[in-house]
Every structure is written in structure tokens, then in C-alpha cells.
C-alpha positions as CSV (number, residue, x, y, z in Angstrom):
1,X,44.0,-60.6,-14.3
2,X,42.4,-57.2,-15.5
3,X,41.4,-54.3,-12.7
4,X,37.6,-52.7,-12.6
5,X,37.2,-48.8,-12.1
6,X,34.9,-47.7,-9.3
7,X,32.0,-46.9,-9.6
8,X,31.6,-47.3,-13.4
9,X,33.3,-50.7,-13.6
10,X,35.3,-50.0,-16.7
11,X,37.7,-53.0,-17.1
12,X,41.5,-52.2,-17.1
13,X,43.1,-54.3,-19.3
14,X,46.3,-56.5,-18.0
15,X,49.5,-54.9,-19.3
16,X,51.4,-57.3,-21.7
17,X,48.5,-59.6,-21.1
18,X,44.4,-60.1,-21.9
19,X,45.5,-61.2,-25.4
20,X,42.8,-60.8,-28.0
21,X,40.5,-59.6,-25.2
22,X,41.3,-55.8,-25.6
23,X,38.7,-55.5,-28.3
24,X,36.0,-56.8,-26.3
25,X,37.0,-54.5,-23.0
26,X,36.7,-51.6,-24.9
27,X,32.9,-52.0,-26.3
28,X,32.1,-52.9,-22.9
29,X,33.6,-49.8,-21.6
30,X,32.6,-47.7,-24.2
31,X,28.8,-49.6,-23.4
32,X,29.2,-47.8,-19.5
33,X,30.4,-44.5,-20.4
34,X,27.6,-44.1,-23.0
35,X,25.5,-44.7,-20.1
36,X,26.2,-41.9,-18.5
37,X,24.6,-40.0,-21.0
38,X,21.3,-41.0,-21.9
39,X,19.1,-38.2,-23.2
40,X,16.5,-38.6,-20.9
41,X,18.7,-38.6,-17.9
42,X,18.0,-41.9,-16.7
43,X,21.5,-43.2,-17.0
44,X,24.3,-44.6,-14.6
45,X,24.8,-42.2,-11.6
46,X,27.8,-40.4,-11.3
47,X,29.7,-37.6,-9.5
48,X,31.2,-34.8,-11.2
49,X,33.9,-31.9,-9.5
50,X,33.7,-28.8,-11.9
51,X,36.7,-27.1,-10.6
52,X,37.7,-23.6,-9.1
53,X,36.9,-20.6,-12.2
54,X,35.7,-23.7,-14.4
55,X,32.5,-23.5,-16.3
56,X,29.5,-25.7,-16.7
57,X,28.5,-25.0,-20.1
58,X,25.0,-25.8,-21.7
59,X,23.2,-24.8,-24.4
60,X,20.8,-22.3,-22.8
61,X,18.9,-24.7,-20.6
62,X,20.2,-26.8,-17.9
63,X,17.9,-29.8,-16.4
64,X,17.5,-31.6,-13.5
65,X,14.8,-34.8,-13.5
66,X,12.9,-36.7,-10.5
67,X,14.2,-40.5,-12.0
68,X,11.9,-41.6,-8.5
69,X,8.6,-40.3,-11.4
70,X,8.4,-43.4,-13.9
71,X,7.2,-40.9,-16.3
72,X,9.5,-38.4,-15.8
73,X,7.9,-35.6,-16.0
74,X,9.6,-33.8,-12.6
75,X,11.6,-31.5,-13.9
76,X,13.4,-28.5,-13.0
77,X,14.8,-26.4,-15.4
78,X,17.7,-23.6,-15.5
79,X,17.4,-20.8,-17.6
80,X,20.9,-19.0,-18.8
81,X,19.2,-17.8,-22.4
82,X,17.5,-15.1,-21.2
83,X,20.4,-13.4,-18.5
84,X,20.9,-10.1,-20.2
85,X,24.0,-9.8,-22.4
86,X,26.9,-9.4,-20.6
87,X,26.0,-9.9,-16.9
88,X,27.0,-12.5,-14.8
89,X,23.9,-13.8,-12.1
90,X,24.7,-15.0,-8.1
91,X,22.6,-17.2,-7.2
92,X,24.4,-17.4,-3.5
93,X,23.5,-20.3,-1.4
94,X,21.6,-19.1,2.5
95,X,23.1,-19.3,5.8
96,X,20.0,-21.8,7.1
97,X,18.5,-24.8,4.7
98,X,15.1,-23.9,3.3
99,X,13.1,-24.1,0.2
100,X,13.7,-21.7,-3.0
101,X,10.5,-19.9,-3.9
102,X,9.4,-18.9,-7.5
103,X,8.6,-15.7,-8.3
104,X,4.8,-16.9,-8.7
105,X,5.2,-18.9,-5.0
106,X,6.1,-15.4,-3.8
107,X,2.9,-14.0,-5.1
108,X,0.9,-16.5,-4.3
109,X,2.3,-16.0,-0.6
110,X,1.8,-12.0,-0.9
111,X,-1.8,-12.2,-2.3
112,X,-2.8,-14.5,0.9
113,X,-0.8,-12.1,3.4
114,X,-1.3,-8.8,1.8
115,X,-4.4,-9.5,-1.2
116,X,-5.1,-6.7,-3.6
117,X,-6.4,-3.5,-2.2
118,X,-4.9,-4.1,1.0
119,X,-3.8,-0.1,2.6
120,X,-0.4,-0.1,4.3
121,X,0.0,2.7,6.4
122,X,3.3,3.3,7.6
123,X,5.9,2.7,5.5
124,X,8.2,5.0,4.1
125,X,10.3,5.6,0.4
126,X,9.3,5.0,-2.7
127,X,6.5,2.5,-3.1
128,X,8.2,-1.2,-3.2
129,X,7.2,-3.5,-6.1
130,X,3.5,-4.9,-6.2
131,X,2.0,-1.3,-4.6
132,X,1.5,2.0,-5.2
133,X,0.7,5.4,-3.3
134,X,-2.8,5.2,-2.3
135,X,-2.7,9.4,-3.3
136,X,-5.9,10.1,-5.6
137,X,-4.1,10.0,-8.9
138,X,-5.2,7.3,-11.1
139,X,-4.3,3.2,-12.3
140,X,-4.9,1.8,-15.5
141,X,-3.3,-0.8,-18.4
142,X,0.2,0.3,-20.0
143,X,-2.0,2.5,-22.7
144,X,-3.9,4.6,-20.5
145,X,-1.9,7.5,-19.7
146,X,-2.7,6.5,-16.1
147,X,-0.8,9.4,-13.7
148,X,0.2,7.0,-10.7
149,X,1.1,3.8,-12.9
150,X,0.1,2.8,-16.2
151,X,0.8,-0.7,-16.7
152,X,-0.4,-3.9,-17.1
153,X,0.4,-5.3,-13.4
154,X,-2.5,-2.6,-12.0
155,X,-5.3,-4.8,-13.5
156,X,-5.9,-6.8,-10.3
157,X,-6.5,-3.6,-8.5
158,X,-8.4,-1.8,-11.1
159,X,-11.1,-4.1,-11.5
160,X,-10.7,-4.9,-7.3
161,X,-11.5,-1.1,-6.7
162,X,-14.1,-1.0,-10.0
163,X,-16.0,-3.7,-7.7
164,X,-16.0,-1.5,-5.1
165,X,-17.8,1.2,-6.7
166,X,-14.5,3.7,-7.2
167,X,-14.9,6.1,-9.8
168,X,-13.0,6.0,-13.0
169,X,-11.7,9.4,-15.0
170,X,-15.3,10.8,-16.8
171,X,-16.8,9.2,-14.4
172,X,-18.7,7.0,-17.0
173,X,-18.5,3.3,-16.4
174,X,-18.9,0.6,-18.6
175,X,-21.3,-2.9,-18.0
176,X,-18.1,-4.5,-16.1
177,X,-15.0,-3.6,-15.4
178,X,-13.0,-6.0,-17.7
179,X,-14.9,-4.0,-20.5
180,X,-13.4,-0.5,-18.9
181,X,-9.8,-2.4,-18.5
182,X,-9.7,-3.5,-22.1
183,X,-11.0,0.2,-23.5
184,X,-7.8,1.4,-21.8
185,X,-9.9,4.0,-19.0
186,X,-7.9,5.1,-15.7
187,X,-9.6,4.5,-12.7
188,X,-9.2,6.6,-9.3
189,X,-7.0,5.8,-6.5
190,X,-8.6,6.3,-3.1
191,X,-6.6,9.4,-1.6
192,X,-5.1,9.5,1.8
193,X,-3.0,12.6,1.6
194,X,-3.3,14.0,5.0
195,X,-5.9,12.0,6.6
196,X,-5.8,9.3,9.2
197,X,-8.3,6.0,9.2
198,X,-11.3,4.8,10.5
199,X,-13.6,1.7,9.5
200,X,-16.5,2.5,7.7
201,X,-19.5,2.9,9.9
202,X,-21.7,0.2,7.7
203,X,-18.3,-2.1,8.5
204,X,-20.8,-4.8,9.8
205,X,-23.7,-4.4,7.3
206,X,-25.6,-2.5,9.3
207,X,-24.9,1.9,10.3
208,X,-23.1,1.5,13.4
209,X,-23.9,5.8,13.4
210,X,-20.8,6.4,14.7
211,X,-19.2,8.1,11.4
212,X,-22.5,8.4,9.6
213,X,-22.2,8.3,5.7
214,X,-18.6,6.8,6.1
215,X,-19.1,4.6,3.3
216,X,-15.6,3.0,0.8
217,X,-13.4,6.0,0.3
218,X,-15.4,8.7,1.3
219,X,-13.3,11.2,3.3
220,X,-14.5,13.9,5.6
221,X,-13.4,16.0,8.4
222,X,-11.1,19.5,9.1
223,X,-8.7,20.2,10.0
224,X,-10.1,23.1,11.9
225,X,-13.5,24.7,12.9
226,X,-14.5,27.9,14.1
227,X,-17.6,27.4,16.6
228,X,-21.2,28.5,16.2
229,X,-23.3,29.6,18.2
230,X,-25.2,26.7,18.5
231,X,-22.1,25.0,19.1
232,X,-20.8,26.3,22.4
233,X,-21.8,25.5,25.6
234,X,-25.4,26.9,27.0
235,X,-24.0,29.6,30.1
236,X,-25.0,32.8,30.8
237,X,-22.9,35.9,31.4
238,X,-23.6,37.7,35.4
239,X,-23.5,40.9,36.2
240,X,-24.8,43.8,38.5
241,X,-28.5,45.4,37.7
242,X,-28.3,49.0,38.1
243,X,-31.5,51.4,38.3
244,X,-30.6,54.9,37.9
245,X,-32.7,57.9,37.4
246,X,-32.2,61.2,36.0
247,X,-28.7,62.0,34.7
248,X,-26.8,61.8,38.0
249,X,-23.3,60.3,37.7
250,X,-24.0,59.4,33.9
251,X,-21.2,60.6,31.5
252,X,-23.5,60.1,28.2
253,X,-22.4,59.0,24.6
254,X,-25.2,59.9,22.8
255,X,-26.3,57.1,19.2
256,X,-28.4,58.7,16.1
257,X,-31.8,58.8,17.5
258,X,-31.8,58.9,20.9
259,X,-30.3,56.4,23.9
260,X,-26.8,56.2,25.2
261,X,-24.1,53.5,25.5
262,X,-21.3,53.0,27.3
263,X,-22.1,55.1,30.8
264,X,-19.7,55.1,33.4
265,X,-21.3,55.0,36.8
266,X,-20.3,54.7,40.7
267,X,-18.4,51.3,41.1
268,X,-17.0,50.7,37.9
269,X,-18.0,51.0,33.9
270,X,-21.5,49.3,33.0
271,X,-23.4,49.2,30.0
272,X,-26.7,50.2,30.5
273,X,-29.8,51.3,28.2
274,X,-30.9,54.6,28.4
275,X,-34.4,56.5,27.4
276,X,-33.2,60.1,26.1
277,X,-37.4,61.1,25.8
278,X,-38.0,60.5,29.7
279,X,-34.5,61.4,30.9
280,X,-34.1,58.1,32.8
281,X,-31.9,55.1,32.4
282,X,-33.9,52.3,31.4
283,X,-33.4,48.8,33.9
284,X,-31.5,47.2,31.5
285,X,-27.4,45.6,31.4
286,X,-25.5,44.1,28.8
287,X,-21.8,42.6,28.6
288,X,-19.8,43.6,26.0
289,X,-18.0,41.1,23.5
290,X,-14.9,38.7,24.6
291,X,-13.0,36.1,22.8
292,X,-11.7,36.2,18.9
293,X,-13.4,33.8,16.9
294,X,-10.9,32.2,15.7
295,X,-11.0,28.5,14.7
296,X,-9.9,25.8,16.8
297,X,-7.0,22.9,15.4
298,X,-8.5,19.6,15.0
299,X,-5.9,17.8,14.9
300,X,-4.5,15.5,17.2
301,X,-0.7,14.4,17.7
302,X,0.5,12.9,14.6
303,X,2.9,12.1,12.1
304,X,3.0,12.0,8.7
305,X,3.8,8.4,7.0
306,X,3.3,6.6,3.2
307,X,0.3,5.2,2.6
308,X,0.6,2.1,-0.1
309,X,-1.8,-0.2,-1.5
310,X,-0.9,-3.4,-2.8
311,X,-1.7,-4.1,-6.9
């Protein structure tokens, strides 16, 4: 009696037996193993071992099908074609199970977690793919001579900051910004070179008057200031009132026209006014001049960071 194979069933004839049944138990098996290969995929199941330095060959595509779709139309495909010449791709399996994300899914994910215009600050090296260096310089499409990043991938962000009200190199704007995309213009990054953050004070829709005139972009502050007059606290400066008559005990340094300053006195040095016509000191003191001037640092503990914003 002839054997069958498992799984495919192929029928193994008898040896020195099956007369004039050989014929017939080759078409069938013949029938099974073209089964295997149907073009649309749907054929018998099978398993397959590609051994150790062995190579699954295909002409540039490689397919797996959903046979569970009656139309099948799941498909997932593998692309070898477009590897560049020479160079062998890993595609290493994870420690922990999971699902394998598309470049799109990982965009999609990005632009929900970090959308377009959104300001890291506080990262450092060279600005990762999807950002650049929120630093003044300017965005625009692979023929605009842009100075942060000309390319095609900034258009998100050029017509996300266009909306905004950001102004573009010339300064004149066209009727929308996928008109000033297309006519190749570069449009200005905000620049946060040396300044720290704070939401604008109309945040809510309404001036909060906290930051007055803090509006999208606009920057403000020093990093120092030298005080005015007006600007320091209202005091007043004591000293002793002195009434002294004649010229006793009065060393005098005469000025053009009359009066002295700087007399020194019993006690100490005092600044008085003094009437050179009568001969007598006037009832008058001032204080002389303290302090430098100089201005005062602004600037509170920090340190200095990247600042990216995402394309």
C-alpha cells in the first residue's frame, strides 16, 4: 500500500508495486505542490526553514496577504528595490513584543504629541530630524535660499508661523501663505537667542497687563538698567543746619561771581551756601554726591540651553 507525506499529502508510491498507478500519483502530486504556489497567495499552507547564511531571494518586492479578507486586499509589502547599492539593512527583532510603526505612524504620533510650531526648550546638540533652531534666521521651500533650512519639509511650519502673523524676508506678504510658499519667499524664525519665556499677556483673549504688548514673538527686556531718577526710591538725605555769621572759622573757596563751596567748619566739613556781598553764610546745607551710576544686572540665575521648534 502507498505512504502519504505530511502535511501536503503527496502519495509515495509502493516500491516494486502500484503497477500502472505511478502515472496517476504523480499528477496528483504535482496537483498539491502547484498549490503551494498560487499567485495570489491563497494556496496550501506550508512551513519553510531558510537556513543559517541562506537567502530569501525575490524580485524586489516581497508580500505578505490577510487570506482572513475575501478580497484580499490586506497586504503588506517589503521593499528590497530601493536599499542603496551595496548595503545590507537590519531589521533586528525587539527585546519586548509590540507593534512596528511606519514612518507616517511616527508622524502622525509626533504631530499629536509635539504639532508644528511647538518650542522645545532644553535640549541640547544639533537639532534632531523634524525641528530646527528657533534662532531668527529664516525657513522656506528647497529654492529659497532660506539661511536655517531650505527645504521642502519646512512648509508645515511656514505657513503655521505665516498664520500667525510672522514676518517673511521684505516683509511684503502675499494674499495667503500657500501663494508666498509656492513664489519660493523665506519667512522669519522667531528668535530666542538669549532670552527666557513667558506667555503672552493676551494668552486668554483678553490683556492680562502683566507683560503689556507681549503679543506672538515679540521680545523685550535687558539685560541691565541703569536707574533714573524717577526710578529710585523717594528718601531724603539728613544732615546738620548750620547758621554762621561773618567769616569766623570759614576756610573759603571762592566760585566766579561771588559765593563759596566747600567750607570747613567746627565739627566736621559741611557744605554750606555763602553770600560774598553781605559777608555772611547764607542758612543753607547740601550733601554732596554718592554712588556710581552704574547699571544694575538683570539677570537672574540661568543657564544657557537649545531652543528647537518642531517643522
Amino acid at each position: 500500500m502507498p505512504t502519504v507525506t505530511v502535511p501536503l499529502g503527496l502519495t509515495k508510491p509502493t516500491v516494486g508495486g502500484d503497477k500502472d498507478v505511478w502515472g496517476q500519483y504523480w499528477n496528483d502530486n504535482a496537483d498539491k505542490l502547484n498549490a503551494i504556489h498560487t499567485d495570489d497567495g491563497t494556496g496550501t499552507a506550508v512551513g519553510m526553514h531558510v537556513g543559517t547564511d541562506q537567502v530569501l531571494s525575490v524580485d524586489g518586492t516581497f508580500q505578505i496577504k490577510d487570506i482572513t479578507d475575501e478580497t484580499h486586499t490586506s497586504v503588506v509589502t517589503f521593499i528590497a528595490a530601493d536599499a542603496d547599492a551595496n548595503v545590507t539593512v537590519e531589521l533586528k527583532s525587539p527585546t519586548v513584543g509590540g507593534t512596528i510603526a511606519t514612518e507616517e505612524a511616527m508622524t502622525a504620533v509626533v504631530a499629536i504629541t509635539h504639532p508644528t510650531g511647538t518650542i522645545l526648550s532644553g535640549y541640547y546638540g544639533t537639532a534632531p530630524t523634524g525641528y530646527v533652531f528657533a534662532d531668527g534666521r529664516t525657513i522656506g521651500d528647497a529654492t529659497s535660499s532660506a539661511t536655517n533650512r531650505a527645504n521642502d519639509d519646512c512648509e508645515r511650519l511656514f505657513k503655521h508661523l505665516w498664520t500667525m502673523g510672522f514676518a517673511l524676508v521684505g516683509g511684503t506678504r502675499l494674499a495667503t501663505a500657500q501663494l508666498d510658499w509656492d513664489a519660493h519667499k523665506q519667512l522669519i524664525l522667531p528668535n530666542h537667542s538669549g532670552r527666557v519665556m513667558a506667555g503672552r499677556d493676551n494668552l486668554s483673549g483678553t490683556a492680562a497687563g502683566v507683560l503689556p504688548g507681549y503679543t506672538f514673538g515679540v521680545a523685550g527686556g535687558a539685560y541691565s538698567h541703569t536707574l533714573t531718577i524717577g526710578e529710585t526710591p523717594y528718601h531724603n538725605h539728613l544732615g546738620a543746619d548750620h547758621l554762621h555769621s561773618g567769616t569766623a572759622n570759614l576756610a573759603f573757596m571762592y566760585a566766579a561771581g561771588g559765593g563759596a563751596w566747600g567750607q570747613t567748619v567746627e565739627g566736621g566739613t559741611h557744605v554750606v551756601g555763602y553770600n560774598a556781598l553781605t559777608g555772611a553764610a547764607d542758612r543753607e546745607l547740601w550733601t554732596s554726591y554718592t554712588g556710581g551710576g552704574f547699571a544694575h544686572n538683570n539677570v537672574q540665575p540661568t543657564i544657557a540651553v537649545d531652543v528647537i521648534i518642531a517643522l
